[in-house]
C-alpha positions as CSV (number, residue, x, y, z in Angstrom):
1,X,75.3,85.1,122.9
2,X,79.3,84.5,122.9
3,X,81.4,87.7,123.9
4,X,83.0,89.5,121.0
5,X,86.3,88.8,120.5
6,X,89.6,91.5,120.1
7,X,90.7,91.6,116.8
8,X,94.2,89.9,117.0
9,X,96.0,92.3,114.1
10,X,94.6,95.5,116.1
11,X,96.2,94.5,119.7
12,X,99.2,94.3,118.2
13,X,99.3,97.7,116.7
14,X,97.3,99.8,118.8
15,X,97.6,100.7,122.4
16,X,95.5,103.4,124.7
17,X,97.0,105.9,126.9
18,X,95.8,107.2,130.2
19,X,93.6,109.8,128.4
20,X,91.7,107.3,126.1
21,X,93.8,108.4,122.9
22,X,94.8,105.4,120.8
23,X,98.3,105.3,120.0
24,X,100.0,104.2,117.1
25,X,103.3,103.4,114.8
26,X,104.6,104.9,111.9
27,X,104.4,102.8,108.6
28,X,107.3,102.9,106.5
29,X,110.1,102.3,108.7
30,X,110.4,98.3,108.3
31,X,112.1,97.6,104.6
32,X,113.9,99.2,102.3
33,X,115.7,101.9,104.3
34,X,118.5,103.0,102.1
35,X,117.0,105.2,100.4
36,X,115.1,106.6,103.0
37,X,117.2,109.9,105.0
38,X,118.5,108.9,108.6
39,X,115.8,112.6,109.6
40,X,113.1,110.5,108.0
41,X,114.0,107.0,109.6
42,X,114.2,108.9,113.2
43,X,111.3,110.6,112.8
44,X,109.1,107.9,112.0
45,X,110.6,106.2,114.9
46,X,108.6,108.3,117.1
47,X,104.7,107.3,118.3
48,X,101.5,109.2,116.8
49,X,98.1,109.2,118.1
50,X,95.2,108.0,115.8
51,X,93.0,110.6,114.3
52,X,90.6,111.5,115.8
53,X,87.5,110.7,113.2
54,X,89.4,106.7,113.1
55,X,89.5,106.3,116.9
56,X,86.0,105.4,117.5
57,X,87.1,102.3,114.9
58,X,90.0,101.7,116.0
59,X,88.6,101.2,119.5
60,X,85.7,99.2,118.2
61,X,88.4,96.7,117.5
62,X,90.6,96.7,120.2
63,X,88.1,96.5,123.3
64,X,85.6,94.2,121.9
């Protein structure tokens, strides 16, 4: 049987830490950022961590 690949999309936006967590950017910070407050752009700027009922997913996908 061939060995399951990495999904190519989810390498690109995910990353794990030391601790396992997956970490992960904010959406709505690429277009369209007139209207948008500079407190809003900054914070967005900032990493999150996925939740933590999505991580098991999310990790499915990124060390297959």
């Amino acid at each position: 049987m061939p060995k399951m690949k990495t999904n190519s999309g989810a390498k690109k936006r995910f990353q794990l830490t030391g601790s396992g967590k997956v970490k992960r950017k904010h959406a709505y910070k690429s277009h369209i950022l007139t209207k948008k407050t500079t407190k809003q752009k900054r914070n967005l700027t900032h990493t999150g961590t996925v939740s933590r009922v999505d991580e098991p997913r999310v990790k499915r996908l990124i060390l297959a």
